[in-house]
C-alpha positions as CSV (number, residue, x, y, z in Angstrom):
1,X,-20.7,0.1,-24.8
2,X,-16.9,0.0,-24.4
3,X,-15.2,-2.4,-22.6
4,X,-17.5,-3.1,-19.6
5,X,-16.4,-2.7,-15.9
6,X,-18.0,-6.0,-14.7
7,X,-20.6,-8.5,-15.5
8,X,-22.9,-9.7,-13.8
9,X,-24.6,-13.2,-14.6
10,X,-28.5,-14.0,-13.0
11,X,-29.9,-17.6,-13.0
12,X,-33.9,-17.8,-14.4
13,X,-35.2,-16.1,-10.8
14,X,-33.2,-13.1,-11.8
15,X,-30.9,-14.0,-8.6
16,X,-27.0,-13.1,-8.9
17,X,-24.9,-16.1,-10.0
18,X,-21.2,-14.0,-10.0
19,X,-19.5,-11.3,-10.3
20,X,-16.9,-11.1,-13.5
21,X,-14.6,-8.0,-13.3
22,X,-13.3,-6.6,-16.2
23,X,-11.5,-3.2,-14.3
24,X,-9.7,-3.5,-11.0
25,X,-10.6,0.2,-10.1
26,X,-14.2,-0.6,-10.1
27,X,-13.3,-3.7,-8.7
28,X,-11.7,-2.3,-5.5
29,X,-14.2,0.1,-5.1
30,X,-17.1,-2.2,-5.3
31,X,-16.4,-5.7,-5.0
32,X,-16.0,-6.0,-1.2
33,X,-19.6,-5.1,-1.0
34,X,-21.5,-6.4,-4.0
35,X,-20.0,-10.1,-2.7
36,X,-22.6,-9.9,0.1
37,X,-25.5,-9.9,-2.6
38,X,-24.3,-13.1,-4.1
39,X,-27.6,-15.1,-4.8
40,X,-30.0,-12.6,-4.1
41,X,-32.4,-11.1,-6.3
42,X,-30.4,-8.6,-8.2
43,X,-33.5,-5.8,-7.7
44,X,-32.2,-5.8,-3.9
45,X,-28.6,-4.6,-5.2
46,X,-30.4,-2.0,-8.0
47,X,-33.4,-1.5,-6.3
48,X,-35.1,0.5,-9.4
49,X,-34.4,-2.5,-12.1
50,X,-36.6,-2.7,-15.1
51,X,-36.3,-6.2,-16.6
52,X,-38.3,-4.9,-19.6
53,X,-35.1,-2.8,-20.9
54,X,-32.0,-4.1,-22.6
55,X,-29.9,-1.1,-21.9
56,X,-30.0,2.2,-19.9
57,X,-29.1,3.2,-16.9
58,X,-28.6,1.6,-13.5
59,X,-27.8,3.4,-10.0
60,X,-26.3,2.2,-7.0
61,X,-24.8,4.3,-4.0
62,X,-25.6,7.3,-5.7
63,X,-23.2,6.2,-8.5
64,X,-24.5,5.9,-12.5
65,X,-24.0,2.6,-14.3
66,X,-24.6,2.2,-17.9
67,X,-25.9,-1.3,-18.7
68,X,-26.5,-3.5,-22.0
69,X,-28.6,-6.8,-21.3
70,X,-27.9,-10.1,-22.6
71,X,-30.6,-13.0,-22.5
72,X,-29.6,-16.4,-22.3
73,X,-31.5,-19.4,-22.4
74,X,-30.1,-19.7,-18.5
75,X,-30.7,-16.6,-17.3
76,X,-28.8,-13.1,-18.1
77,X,-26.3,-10.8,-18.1
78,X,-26.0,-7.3,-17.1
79,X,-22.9,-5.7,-18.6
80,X,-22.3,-2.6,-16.4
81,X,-20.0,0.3,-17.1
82,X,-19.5,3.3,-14.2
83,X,-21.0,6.3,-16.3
84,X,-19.1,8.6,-18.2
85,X,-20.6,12.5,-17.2
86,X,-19.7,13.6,-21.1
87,X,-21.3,17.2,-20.6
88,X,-19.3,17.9,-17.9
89,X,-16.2,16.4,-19.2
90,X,-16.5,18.8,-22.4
91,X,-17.0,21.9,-20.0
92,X,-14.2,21.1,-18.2
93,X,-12.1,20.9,-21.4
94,X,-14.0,24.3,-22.4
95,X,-12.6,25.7,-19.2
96,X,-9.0,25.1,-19.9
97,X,-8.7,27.0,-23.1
98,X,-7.1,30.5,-22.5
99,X,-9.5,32.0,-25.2
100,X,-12.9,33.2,-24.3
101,X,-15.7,30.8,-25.5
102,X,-19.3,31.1,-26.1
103,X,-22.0,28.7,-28.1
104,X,-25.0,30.1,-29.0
105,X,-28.1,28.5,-30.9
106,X,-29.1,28.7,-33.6
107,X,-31.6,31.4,-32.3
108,X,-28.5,33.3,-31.2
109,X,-29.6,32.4,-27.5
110,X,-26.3,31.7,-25.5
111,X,-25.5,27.4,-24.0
112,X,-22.5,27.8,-23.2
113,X,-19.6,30.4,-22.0
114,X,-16.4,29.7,-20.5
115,X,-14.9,31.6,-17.4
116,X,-12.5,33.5,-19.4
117,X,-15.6,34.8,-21.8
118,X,-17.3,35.8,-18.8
119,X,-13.8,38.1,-17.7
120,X,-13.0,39.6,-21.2
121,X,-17.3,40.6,-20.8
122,X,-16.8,41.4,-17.3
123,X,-20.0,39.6,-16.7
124,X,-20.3,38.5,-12.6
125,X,-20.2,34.9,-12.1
126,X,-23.5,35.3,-10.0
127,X,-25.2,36.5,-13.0
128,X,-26.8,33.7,-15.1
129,X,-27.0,34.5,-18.8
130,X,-27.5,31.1,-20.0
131,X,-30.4,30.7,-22.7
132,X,-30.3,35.0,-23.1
133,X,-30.5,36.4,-26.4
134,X,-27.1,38.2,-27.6
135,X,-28.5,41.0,-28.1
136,X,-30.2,40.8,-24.2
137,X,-26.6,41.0,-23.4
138,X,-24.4,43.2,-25.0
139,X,-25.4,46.6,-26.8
140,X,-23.8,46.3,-30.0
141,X,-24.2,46.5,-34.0
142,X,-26.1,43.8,-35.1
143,X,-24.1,44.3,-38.9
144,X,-20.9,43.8,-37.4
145,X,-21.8,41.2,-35.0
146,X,-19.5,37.9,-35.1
147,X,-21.8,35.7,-33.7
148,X,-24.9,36.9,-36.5
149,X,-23.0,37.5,-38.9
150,X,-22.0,33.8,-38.9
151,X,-25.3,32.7,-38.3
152,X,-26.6,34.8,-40.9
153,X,-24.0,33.6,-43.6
154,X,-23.5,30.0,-42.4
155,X,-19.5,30.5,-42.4
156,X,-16.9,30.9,-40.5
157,X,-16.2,34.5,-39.6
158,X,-12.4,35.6,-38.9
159,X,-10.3,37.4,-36.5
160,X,-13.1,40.7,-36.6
161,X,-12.4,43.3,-34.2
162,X,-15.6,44.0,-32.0
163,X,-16.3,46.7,-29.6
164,X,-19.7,46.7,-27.5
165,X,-20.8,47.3,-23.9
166,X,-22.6,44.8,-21.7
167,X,-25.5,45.5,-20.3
168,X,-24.1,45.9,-17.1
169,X,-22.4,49.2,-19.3
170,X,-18.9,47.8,-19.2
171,X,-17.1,48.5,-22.3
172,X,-15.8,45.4,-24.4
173,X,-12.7,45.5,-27.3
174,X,-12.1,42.0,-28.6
175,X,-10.9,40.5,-31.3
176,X,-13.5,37.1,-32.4
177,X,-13.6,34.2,-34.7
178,X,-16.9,32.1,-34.9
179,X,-17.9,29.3,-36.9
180,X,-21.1,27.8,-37.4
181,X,-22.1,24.9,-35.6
182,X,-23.8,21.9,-38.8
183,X,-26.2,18.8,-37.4
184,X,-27.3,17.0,-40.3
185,X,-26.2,19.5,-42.6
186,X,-28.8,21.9,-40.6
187,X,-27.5,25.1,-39.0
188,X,-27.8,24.2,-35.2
189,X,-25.5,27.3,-33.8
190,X,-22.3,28.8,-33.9
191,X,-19.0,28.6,-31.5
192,X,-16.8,32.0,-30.7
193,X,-13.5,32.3,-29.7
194,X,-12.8,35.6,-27.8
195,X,-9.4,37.3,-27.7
196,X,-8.4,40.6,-25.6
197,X,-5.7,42.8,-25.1
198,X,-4.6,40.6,-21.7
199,X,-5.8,37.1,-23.2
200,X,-3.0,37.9,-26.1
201,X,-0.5,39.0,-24.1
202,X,-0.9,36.1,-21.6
203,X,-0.2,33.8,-24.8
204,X,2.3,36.2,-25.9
205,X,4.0,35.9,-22.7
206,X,3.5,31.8,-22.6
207,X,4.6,31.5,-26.1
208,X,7.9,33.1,-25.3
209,X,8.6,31.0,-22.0
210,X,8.3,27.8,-25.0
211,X,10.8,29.8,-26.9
212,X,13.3,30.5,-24.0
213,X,13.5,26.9,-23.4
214,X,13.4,25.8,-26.4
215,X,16.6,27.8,-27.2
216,X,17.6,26.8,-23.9
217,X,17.4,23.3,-24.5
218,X,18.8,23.4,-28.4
219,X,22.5,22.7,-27.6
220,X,22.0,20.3,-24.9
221,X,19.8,17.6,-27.8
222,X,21.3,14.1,-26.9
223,X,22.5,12.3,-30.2
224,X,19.5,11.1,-32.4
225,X,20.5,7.6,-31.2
226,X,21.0,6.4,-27.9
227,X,24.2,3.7,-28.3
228,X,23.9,2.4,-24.8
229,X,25.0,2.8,-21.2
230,X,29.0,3.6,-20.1
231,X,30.4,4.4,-16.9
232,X,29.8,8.0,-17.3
233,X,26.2,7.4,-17.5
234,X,26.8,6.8,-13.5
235,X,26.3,9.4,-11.4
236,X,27.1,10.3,-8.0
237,X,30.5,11.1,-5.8
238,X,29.7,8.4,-2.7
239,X,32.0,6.3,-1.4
240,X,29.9,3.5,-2.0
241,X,29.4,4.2,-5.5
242,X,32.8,5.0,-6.2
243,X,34.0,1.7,-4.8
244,X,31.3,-0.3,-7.2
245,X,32.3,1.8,-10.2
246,X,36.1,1.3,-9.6
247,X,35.6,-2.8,-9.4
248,X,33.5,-3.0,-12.3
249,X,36.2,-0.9,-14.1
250,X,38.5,-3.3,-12.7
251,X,37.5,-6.3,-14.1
252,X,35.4,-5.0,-17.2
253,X,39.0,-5.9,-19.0
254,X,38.8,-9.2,-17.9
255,X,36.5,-12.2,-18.8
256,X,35.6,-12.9,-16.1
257,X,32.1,-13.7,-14.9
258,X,30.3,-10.8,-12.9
259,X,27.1,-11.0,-10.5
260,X,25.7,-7.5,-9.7
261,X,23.6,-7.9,-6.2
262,X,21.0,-5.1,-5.4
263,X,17.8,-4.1,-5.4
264,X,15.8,-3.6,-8.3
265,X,16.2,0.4,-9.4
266,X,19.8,0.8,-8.5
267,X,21.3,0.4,-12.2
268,X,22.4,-2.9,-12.8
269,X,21.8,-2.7,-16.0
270,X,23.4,0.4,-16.6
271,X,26.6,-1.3,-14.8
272,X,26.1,-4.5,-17.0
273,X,26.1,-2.7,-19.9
274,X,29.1,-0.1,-19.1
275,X,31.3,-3.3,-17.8
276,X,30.9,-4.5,-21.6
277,X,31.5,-1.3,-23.1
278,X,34.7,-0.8,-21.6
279,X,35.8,-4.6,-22.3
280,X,37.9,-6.3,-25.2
281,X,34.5,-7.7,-26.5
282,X,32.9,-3.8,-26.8
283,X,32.7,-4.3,-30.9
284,X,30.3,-7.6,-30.3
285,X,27.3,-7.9,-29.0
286,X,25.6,-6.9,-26.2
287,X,22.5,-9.0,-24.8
288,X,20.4,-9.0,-22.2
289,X,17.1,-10.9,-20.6
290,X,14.9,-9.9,-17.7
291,X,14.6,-13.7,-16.1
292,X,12.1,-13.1,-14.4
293,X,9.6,-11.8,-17.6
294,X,9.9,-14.5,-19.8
295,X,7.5,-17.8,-19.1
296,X,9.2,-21.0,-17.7
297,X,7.3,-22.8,-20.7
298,X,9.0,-20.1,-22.9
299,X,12.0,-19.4,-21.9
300,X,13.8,-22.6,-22.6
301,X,13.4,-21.4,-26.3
302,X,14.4,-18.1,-26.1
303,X,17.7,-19.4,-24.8
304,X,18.7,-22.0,-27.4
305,X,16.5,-21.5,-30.5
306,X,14.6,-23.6,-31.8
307,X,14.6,-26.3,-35.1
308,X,11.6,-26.5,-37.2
309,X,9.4,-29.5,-36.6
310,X,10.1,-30.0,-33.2
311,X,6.9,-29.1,-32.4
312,X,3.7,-28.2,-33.7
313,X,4.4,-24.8,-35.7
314,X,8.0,-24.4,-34.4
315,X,10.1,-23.0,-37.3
316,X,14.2,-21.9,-37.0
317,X,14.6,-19.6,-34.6
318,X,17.9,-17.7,-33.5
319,X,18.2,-18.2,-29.6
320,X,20.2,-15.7,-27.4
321,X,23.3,-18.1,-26.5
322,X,23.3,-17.6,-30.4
323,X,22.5,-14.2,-30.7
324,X,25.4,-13.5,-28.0
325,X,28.0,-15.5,-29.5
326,X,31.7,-13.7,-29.0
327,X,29.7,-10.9,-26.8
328,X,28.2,-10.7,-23.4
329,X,24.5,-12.4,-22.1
330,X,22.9,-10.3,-19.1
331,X,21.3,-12.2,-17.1
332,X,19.1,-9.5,-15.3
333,X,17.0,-11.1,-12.5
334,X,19.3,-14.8,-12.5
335,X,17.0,-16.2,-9.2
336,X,13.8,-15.4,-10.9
337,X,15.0,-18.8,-13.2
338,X,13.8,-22.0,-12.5
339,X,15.8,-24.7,-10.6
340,X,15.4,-26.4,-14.1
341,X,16.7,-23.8,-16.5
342,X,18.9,-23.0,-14.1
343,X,20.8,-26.5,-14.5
344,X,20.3,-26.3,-18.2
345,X,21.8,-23.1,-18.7
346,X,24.3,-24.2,-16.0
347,X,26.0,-27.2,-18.6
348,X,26.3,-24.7,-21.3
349,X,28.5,-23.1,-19.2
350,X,30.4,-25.6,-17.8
351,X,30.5,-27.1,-21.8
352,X,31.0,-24.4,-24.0
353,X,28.2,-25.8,-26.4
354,X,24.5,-26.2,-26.7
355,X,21.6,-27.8,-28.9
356,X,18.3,-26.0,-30.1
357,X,15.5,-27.3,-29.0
358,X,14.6,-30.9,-31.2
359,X,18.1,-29.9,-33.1
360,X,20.4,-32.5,-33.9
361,X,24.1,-30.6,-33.6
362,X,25.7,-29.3,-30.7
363,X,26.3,-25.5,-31.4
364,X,29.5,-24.1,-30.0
365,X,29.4,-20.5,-27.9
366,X,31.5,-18.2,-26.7
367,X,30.1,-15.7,-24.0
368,X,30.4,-13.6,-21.3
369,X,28.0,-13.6,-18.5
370,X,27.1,-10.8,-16.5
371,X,24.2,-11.6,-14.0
372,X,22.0,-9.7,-11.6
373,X,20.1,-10.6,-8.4
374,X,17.7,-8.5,-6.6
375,X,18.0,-10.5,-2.9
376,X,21.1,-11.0,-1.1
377,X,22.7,-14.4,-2.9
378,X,23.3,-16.4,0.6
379,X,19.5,-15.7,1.0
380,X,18.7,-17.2,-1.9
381,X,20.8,-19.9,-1.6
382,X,19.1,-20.9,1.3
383,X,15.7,-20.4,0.2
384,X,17.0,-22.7,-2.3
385,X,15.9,-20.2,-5.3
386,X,19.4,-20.2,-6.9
387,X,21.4,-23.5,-7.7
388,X,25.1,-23.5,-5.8
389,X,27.1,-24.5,-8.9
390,X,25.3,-21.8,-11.1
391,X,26.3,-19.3,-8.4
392,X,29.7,-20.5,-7.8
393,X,29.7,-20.2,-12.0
394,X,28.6,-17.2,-12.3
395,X,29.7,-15.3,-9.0
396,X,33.5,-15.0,-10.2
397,X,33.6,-11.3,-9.5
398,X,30.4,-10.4,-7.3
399,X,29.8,-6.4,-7.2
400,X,27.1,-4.6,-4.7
401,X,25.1,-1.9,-6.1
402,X,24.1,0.5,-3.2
403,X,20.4,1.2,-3.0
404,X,20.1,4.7,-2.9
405,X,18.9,5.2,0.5
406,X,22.8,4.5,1.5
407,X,24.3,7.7,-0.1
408,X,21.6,9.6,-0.4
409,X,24.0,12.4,-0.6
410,X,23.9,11.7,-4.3
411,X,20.7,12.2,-4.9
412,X,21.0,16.3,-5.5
413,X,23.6,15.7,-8.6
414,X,21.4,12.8,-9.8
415,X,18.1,14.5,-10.0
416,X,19.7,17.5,-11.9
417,X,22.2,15.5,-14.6
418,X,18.5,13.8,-14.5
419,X,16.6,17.2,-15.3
420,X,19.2,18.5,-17.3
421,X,19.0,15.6,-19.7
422,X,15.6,15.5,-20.1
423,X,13.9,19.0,-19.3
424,X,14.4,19.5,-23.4
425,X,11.6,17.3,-24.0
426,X,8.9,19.0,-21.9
427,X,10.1,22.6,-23.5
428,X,10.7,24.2,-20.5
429,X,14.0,25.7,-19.1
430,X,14.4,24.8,-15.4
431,X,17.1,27.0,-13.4
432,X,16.6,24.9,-10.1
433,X,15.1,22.4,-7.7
434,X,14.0,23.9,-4.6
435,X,16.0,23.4,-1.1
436,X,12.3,21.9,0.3
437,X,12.4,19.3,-2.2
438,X,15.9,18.3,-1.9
439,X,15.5,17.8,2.0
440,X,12.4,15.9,1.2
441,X,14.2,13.6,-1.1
442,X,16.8,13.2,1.8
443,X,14.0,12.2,4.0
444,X,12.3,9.5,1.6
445,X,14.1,6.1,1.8
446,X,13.5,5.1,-2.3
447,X,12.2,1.8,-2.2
448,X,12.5,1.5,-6.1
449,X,16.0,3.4,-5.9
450,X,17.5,5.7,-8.9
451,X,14.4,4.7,-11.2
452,X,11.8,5.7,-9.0
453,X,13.6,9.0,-8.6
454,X,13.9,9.6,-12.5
455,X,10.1,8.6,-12.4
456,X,9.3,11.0,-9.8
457,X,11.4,13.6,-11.8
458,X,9.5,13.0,-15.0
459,X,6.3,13.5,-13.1
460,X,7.2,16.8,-11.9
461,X,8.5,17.8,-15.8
462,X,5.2,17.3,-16.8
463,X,3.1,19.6,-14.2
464,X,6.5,22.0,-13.2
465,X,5.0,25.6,-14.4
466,X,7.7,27.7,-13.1
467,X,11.6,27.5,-13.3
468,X,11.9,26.3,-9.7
469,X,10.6,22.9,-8.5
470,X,8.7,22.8,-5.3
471,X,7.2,19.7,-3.0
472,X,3.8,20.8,-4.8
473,X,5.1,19.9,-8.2
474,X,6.2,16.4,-6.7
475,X,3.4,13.3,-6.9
476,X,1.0,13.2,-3.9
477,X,2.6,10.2,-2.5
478,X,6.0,12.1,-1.8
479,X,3.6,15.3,-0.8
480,X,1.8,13.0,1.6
481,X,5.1,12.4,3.5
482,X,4.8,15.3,5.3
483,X,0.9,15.3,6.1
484,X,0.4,13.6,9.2
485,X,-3.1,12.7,8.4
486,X,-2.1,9.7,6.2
487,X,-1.7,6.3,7.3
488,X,1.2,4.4,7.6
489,X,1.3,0.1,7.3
490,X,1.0,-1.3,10.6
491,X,0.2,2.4,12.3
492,X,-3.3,3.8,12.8
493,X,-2.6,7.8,13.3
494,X,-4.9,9.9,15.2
495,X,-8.2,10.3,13.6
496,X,-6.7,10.5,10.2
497,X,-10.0,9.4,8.9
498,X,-11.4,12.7,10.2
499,X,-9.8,14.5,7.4
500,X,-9.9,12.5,4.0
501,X,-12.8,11.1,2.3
502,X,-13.3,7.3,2.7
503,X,-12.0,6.6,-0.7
504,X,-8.7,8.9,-0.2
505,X,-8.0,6.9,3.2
506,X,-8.3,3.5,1.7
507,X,-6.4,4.3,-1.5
508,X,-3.9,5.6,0.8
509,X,-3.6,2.6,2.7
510,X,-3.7,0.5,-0.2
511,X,-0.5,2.0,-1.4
512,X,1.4,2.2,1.9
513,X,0.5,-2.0,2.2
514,X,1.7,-2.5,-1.6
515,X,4.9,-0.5,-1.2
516,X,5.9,-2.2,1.7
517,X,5.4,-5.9,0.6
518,X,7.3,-5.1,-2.7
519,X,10.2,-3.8,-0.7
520,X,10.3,-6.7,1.3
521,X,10.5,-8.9,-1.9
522,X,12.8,-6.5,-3.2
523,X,10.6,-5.7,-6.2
524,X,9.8,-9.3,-7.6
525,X,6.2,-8.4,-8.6
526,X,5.6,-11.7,-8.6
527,X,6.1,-13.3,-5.3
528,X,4.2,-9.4,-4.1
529,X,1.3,-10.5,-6.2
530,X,1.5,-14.6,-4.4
531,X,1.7,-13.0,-1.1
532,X,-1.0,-10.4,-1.5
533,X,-3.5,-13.0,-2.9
534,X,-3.4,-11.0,-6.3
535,X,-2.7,-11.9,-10.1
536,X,0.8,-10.5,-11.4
537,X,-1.4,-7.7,-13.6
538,X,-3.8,-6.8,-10.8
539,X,-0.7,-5.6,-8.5
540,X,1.0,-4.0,-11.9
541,X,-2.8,-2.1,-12.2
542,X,-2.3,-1.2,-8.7
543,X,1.6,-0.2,-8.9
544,X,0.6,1.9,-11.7
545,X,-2.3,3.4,-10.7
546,X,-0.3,4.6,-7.2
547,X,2.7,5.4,-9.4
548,X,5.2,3.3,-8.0
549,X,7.8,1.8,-10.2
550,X,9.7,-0.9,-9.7
């Protein structure tokens, strides 16, 4: 078995112990109620148990578990897995191809045909032909016959043009190739691919939609290397933006310290990176950290290196003060730090110099610092999450970024430089975005800012079948907007459980509560995951599974 979905651990009387989850999907769909049959006989939660069998299969709530057994000299484990339909899972895959495809035995008595087969045969979908005999089903030459012939010779048979009737006296012209089907070097049957007149244009018709945008697309290819963000890599006319552009312009030149304020999404980095591109220390290098990502027992050495022998398996190690030397250090996330780092990073500044850690000489370093927050910095200086002198240090030039919810008359330009940029990837030439989605965006207030909207824009590259993009293209969250029936945090609307199944609702809900608490932390997955009584990478399974991106 792969990776399990939880296990559960029995004492000696075969009574449940605990639960240990493995997969927070399973976990959120079952944990709430399997916590009720702690210490009771685990037959009562899988009433048709058979402690005789190591593995097999296990069913609760008319859901399938797959289970191996481990014995202990304690008790035992159950390792259970929510089971995997395969069958159905292949048909489905069957169903996609534009080809028509049948299996047959190896008696020539059909398993399998796809719903394109059954079109190009112009067989009824009410009709059932599974286990018929070809020849029960379409009048034709058995000499000439794709699927016997390959049975007959035990290879593959190619692109053979085949006319026939069905029985039902429609007439058939198709072009086939089958191959035989090998179990254990035995003949077990043979798989057809059907191809008509309207199949092949279809593809035709696909195949040059590919070309279009691929010659679309050919002389918009960014350079073979991306060399990093400048100021045109901003976009948007607003007031607000323009005003945050021009300062950072302002004092790129300068050496200034910068603090960029706002919340996570809006481009600080893109900001932080431009302001150095378009200063006196451009040729140098450009660095930059994401505070709040790095360990407190970690970061300390990331920051000044580290001397070999100062502790057990420590060896000489470049740290960024080092690696930034004559450039700039972005400090994305600067109140994630600790109080501690905070004051350690806070003498290098005020000193010029620094020590790796268990090194003996003082290292001199010249850098700029460009830092971020993600909370308003009189907020965190009263929440006491950012030292006053490292501000005061580091605030020297302190530029807002506006979330996007203030000029969201931006958002129209951004979403097609966006498309434009990146529609070459998805081979697919795109003329426009609809007027509906464009007053939806206007409507939405962007919790995770411009990066949410390039996520939402990737989404919609990747499912976009059509050279317009419409609110059905756009993930179900957005979609949901506009559907009454959903709920909202803190807001029961009318009856909207009448209309979803239970899972839907609760999924819904869950993602409404998850959005709101990151907002209010303005993205700092960790203090989310504190308040919501969750571990860091059970809210980042969550975030992902709802798709919403901080």
């Amino acid at each position: 078995m792969n990776m399990a979905d939880v296990a559960i651990v029995l004492d000696r009387e075969k009574r449940i112990q605990s639960f240990e989850w493995m997969d927070m999907a399973a976990k959120s769909s079952c944990a709430h109620i399997w916590s009720s049959f702690l210490h009771q006989p685990f037959s009562v939660l899988f009433s048709q148990t058979d402690f005789s069998r190591n593995q097999g299969e296990l069913s609760w709530n008319g859901e399938l578990f797959d289970f191996i057994r481990w014995d202990s000299g304690h008790g035992m484990v159950y390792y259970l897995k929510k089971h995997t339909d395969v069958n159905f899972l292949y048909q489905s895959a069957l169903e996609r191809v534009t080809d028509g495809v049948q299996i047959y035995d190896k008696d020539a008595c059909l398993v399998y045909l796809n719903e394109n087969s059954r079109k190009i045969s112009d067989i009824p979908d009410s009709l059932s032909v599974r286990g018929k005999h070809l020849l029960d089903m379409y009048d034709l030459d058995e000499s000439i016959s794709t699927v016997l012939t390959c049975l007959r010779t035990a290879a593959p048979v190619l692109n053979r043009f085949d006319t026939f009737k069905t029985t039902t006296g429609s007439g058939v012209a198709s072009v086939n190739t089958g191959y035989p089907i090998f179990q254990n070097k035995e003949l077990a049957g043979v798989v057809v691919f059907e191809q008509n007149l309207e199949v092949i244009q279809a593809q035709i018709a696909w195949l040059e939609k590919i070309r279009a945008a691929l010659t679309d697309q050919g002389e918009k290819l960014p350079p073979a290397r991306f060399s990093g963000y400048t100021f045109s890599n901003i976009i948007g006319t607003s007031q607000k933006l323009i005003d945050a552009v021009n300062l950072a312009k302002r004092v790129a030149v300068q050496n200034s310290s910068v603090l960029l304020v706002g919340e996570t999404g809006t481009g600080k980095e893109v900001f932080a990176q431009s302001i150095h591109r378009f200063s006196l220390r451009k040729d140098k290098k450009f660095v930059a950290i994401n505070c709040a990502a790095i360990p407190d027992t970690l970061i300390e050495g990331v920051f000044f290196g580290t001397q070999k022998g100062a502790f057990t398996g420590s060896t000489n190690s470049v740290g960024l003060l080092e690696e930034a030397d004559g450039g700039t250090l972005f400090l994305d996330e600067l109140n994630s730090m600790s109080l501690t780092m905070q004051s350690k990073l806070l003498r290098v500044i005020q000193e010029g110099t620094f020590r790796r850690i268990g090194g003996s000489q003082d290292k001199k370093t010249d850098i700029r610092f460009i830092s971020s927050c993600n909370e308003p910095p009189a907020q965190l200086l009263k929440d006491n999450a950012l030292r006053k002198d490292l501000y005061y240090r580091l605030s020297t030039v302190t530029i807002d970024l506006p979330p996007l919810r203030e000029h969201p008359e931006d958002i129209p330009q951004l979403a097609e430089e966006y498309i434009s940029a990146k529609a070459y990837k998805y081979a697919k030439s795109i003329q426009s975005i609809g007027p509906d989605v464009i007053a939806l965006f206007s409507q939405y207030g962007w919790p995770g800012n411009v990066r949410e909207l390039h996520n939402v824009l990737d989404f919609t590259l990747n499912v976009v079948d059509g050279p317009v993009i419409g609110v059905a293209h756009l993930p179900r969250y957005l979609q949901d907007i506009q559907n009454p029936q959903i709920l909202s945090v803190g807001e029961h609307q009318e009856e909207s459980w009448l209309h979803h199944d239970l899972q839907y609702t609760m999924d819904s809900y869950e993602s409404q509560v998850l959005k709101a608490v990151l907002e209010y932390y303005g993205g700092n997955i960790t203090r989310a995951a504190d308040c919501l009584g969750l571990r860091r990478q059970s809210l980042q399974y969550r975030m992902k599974k709802y798709g919403i991106i901080q």
